[in-house]
C-alpha positions in Angstrom: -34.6 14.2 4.2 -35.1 15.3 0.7 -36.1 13.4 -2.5 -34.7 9.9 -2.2 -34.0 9.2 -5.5 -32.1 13.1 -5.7 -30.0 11.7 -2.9 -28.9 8.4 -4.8 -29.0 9.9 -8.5 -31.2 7.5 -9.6 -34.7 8.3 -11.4 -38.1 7.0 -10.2 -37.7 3.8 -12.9 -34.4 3.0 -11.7 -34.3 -0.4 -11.1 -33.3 -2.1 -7.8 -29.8 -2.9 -9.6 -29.1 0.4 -10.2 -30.4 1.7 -6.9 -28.1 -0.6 -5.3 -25.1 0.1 -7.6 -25.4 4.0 -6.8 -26.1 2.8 -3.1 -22.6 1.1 -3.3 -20.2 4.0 -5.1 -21.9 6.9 -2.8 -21.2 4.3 0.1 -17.6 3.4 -0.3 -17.1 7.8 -0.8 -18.8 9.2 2.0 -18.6 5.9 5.1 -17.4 7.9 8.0 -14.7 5.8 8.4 -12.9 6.9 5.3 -13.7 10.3 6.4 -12.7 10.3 9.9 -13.7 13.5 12.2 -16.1 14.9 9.1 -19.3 15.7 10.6 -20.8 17.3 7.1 -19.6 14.0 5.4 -20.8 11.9 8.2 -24.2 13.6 7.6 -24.4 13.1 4.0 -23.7 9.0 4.7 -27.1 9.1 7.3 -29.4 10.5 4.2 -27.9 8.2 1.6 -28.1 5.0 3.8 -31.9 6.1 4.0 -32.7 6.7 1.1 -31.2 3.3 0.0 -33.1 1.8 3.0 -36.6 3.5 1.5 -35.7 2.8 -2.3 -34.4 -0.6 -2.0 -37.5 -1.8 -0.3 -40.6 -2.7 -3.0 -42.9 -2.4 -0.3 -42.0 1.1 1.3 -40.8 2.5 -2.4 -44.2 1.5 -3.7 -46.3 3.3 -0.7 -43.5 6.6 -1.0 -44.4 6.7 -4.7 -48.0 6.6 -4.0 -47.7 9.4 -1.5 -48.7 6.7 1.5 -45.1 7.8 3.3 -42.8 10.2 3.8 -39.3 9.8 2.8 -38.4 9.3 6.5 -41.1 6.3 6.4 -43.7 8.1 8.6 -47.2 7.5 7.7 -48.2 10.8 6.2 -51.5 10.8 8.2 -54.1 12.3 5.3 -57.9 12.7 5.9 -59.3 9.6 5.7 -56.6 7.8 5.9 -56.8 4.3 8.3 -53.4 5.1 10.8 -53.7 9.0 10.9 -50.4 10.6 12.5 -47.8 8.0 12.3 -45.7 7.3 15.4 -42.2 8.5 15.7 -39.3 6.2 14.9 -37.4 5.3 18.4 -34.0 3.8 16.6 -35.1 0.4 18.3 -35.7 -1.8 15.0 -36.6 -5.3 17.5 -39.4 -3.1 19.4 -40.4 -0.8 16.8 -44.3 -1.0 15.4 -44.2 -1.9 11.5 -46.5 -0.3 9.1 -49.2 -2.2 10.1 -49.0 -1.5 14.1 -47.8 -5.5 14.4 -45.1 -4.8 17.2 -41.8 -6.8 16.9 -42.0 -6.8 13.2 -39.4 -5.0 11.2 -40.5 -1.9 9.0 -36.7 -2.0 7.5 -37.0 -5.3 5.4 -34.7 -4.7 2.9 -31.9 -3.2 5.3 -29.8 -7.3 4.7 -29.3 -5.4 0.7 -27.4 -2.0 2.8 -25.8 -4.7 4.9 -24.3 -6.6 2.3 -22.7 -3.7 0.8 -21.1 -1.9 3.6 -19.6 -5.4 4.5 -18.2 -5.8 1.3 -16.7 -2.1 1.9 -16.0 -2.5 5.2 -15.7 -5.9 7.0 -18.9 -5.2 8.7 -20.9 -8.0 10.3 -24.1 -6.9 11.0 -25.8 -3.4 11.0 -29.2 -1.4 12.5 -29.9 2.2 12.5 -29.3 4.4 15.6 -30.6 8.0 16.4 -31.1 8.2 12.4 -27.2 6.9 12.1 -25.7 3.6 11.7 -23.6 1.5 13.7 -22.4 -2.1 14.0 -24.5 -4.4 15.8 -21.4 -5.4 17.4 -19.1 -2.7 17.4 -16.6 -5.1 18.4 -15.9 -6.4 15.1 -15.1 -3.4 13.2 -11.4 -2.7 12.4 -10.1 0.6 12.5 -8.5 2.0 9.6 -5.3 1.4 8.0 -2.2 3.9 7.9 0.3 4.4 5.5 3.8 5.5 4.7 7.1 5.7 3.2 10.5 5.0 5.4 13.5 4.9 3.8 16.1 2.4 4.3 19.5 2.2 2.9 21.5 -0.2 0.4 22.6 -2.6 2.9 19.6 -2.9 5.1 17.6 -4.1 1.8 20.1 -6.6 0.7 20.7 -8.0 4.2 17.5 -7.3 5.9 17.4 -7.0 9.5 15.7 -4.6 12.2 15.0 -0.8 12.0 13.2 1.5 14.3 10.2 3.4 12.6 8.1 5.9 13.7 4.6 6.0 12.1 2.3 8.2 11.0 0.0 7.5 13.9 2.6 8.2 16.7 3.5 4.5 17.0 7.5 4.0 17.3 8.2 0.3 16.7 11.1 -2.3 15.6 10.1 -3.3 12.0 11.8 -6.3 10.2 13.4 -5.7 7.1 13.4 -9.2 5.0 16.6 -9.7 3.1 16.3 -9.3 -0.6 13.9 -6.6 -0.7 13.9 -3.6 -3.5 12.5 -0.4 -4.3 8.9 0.0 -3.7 8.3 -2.9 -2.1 5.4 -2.8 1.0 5.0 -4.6 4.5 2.1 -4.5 6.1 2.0 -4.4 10.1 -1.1 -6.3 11.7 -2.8 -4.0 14.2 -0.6 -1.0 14.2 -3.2 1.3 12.3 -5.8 3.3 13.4 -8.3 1.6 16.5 -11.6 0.8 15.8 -14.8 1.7 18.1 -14.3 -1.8 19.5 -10.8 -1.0 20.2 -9.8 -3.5 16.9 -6.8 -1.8 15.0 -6.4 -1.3 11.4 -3.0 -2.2 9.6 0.1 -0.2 9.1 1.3 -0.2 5.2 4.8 0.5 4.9 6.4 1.2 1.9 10.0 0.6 1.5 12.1 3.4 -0.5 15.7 2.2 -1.1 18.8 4.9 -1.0 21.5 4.4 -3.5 24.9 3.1 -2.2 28.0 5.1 -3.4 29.7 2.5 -4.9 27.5 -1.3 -5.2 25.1 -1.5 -7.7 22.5 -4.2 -7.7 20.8 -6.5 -10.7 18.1 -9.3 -9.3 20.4 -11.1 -6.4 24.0 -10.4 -7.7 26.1 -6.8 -6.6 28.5 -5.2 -8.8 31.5 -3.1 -7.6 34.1 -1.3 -10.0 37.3 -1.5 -8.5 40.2 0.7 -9.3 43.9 -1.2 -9.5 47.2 0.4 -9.7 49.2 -0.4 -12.9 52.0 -2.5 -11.2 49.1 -4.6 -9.4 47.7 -5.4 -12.4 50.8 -6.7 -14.5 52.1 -8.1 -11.8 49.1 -9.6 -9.3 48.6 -8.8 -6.0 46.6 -9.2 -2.8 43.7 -6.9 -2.5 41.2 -6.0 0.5 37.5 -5.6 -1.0 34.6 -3.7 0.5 31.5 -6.6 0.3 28.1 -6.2 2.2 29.3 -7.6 4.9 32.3 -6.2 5.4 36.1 -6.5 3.9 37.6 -9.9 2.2 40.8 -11.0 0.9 40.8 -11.0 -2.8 43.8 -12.1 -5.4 44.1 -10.2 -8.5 46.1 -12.7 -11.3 49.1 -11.1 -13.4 48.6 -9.3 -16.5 44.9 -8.7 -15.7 43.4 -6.2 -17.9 41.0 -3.5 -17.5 37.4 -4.7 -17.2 37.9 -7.8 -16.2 35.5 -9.1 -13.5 36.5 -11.6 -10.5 33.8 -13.1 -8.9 33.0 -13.3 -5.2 30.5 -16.3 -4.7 28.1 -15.8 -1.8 28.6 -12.2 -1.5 25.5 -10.6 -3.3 21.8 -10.4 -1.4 21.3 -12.6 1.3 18.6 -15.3 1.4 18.3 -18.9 0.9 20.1 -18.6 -2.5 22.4 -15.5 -1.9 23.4 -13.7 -5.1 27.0 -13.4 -5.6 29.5 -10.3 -6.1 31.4 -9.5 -9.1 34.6 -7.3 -8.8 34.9 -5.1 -12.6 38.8 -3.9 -12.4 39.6 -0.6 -13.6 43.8 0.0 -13.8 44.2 4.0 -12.6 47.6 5.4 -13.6 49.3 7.8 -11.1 48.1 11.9 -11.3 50.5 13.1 -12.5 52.3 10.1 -14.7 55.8 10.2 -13.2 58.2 10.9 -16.0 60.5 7.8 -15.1 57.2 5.8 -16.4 56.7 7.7 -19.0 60.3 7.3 -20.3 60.0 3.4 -19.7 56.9 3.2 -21.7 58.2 5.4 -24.3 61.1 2.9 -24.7 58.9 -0.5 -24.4 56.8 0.8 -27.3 59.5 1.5 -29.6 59.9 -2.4 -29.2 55.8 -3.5 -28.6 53.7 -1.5 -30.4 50.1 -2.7 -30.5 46.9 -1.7 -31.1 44.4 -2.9 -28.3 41.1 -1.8 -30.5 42.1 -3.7 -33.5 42.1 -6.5 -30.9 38.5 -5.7 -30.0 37.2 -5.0 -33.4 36.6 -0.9 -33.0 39.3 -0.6 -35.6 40.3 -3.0 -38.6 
């Protein structure tokens, strides 16, 4: 291993808050389970968990800085010096000799600091080193990671909710709900159906919900909107209408002499839920294509009699 303090970033005054706080960012970048099948990355994580084991404790860092130890922890074994060669480290921390030859002590006192960290990152429980590598202590209690990714549903399946097939990102094909109500952007999370953990504990699945446009319903908070063309004659003189709603078709009456614009509300009919929104029917008269000249003559001869002026009405013109 090289210089401890070039693998961290620190400098040789750093304090142990700043050696923890470079610990933690080089930590949560380089765990191996944020960087799944990267052996170089992997690596990388083994030296900087050292060197944060080393640094972090006063002890060790003290004896490294005097030239007492290595950077691995190994007694350097000078002339002169009390232990001569230092022993090996076996990766078995309950059975491993400390510093001072006292077996069943453990050299790696400050390793609780490393611990705290990669269970604040990770969920971790408990940790130890391994063949220079680290591990849980149980291996059962570490989740696998999460997957994400975006499905699409359409207009009707967000308003309504209800069930939709979906094939993930990690091969999974599964029956997903779809709550009623729910809009653009909005994310479900599916307990256990991300990636498995060495324990065989999954991660979560983060769906995200992108909502296609409908051709004709437009949507504000709870209530739908629908612009509904009428002929002329059914809106002078009323008529009987059937209505496209989420649902399906309904019955709806349009009073005589109804104008362009004018809204008829549907009560019940907008997004589903425990207070469902309602649905508001904007007429919009469409003349014929092409105007037949028998109702062009007629209008020609009302007007001569009932001129008006519909925009002095609505103040555009005074």
């Amino acid at each position: 291993m090289s210089d401890p303090y070039q693998i961290l970033g620190v400098s040789k005054t750093a304090s142990l808050g700043e050696i923890k706080s470079a610990y933690r960012k080089l930590a949560k970048k380089l765990h191996p389970d944020v960087n799944p099948g990267r052996k170089d990355i992997e690596q990388k994580f083994k030296e900087v968990t050292a060197a944060y084991d080393l640094l972090s404790d006063p002890d060790k860092r003290a004896r490294f800085d005097r030239g007492e130890i290595d950077s691995h922890g190994h007694n350097r074994g000078f002339a002169g010096g009390p232990f001569g060669e230092s022993e090996p480290f076996s990766g078995n921390f309950r059975n491993a000799r400390s510093s001072y030859g006292h077996p069943g002590e453990t050299p790696f006192s400050a390793f609780g600091g490393m611990e705290d960290i990669l269970s604040e990152f990770m969920g971790m429980a408990s940790g130890r080193y391994k063949n220079n590598g680290f591990q849980t202590e149980d291996a059962a209690s570490v989740k696998g990671g999460d997957v994400s990714q975006k499905i699409t549903v359409s207009f009707v399946e967000a308003c309504l909710g209800g069930k939709k097939r979906v094939a993930l990102a990690n091969n999974k094909t599964l029956d997903i709900s779809i709550p009623a109500g729910v809009e653009d952007g909005h994310k479900l999370r599916l307990k256990g159906q991300g990636r498995t953990g060495p324990g065989g504990i999954a991660g979560d699945a983060i769906v995200e919900l992108q909502v296609a446009a409908h051709p004709f319903f437009t949507r504000k908070d709870r209530d739908i909107f629908l612009d509904f063309p009428v002929s002329l004659q059914e809106a002078v003189l009323g008529a009987s209408v059937t209505v496209p709603t989420l649902d399906g078709h309904v019955s709806l009456k349009i009073p005589k002499g109804s104008n362009s614009g004018t809204a008829l509300r549907l009560k019940g009919k907008g997004v589903a839920g425990t207070h469902p929104g309602d649905m508001f029917v904007k007429l919009k008269i469409v003349l014929p294509e092409p105007v037949p000249q028998d109702l062009t003559d007629l209008v020609e001869k009302w007007a001569k009699k009932n001129a008006y002026n519909p925009r002095k009405k609505s103040g555009l013109e005074s």
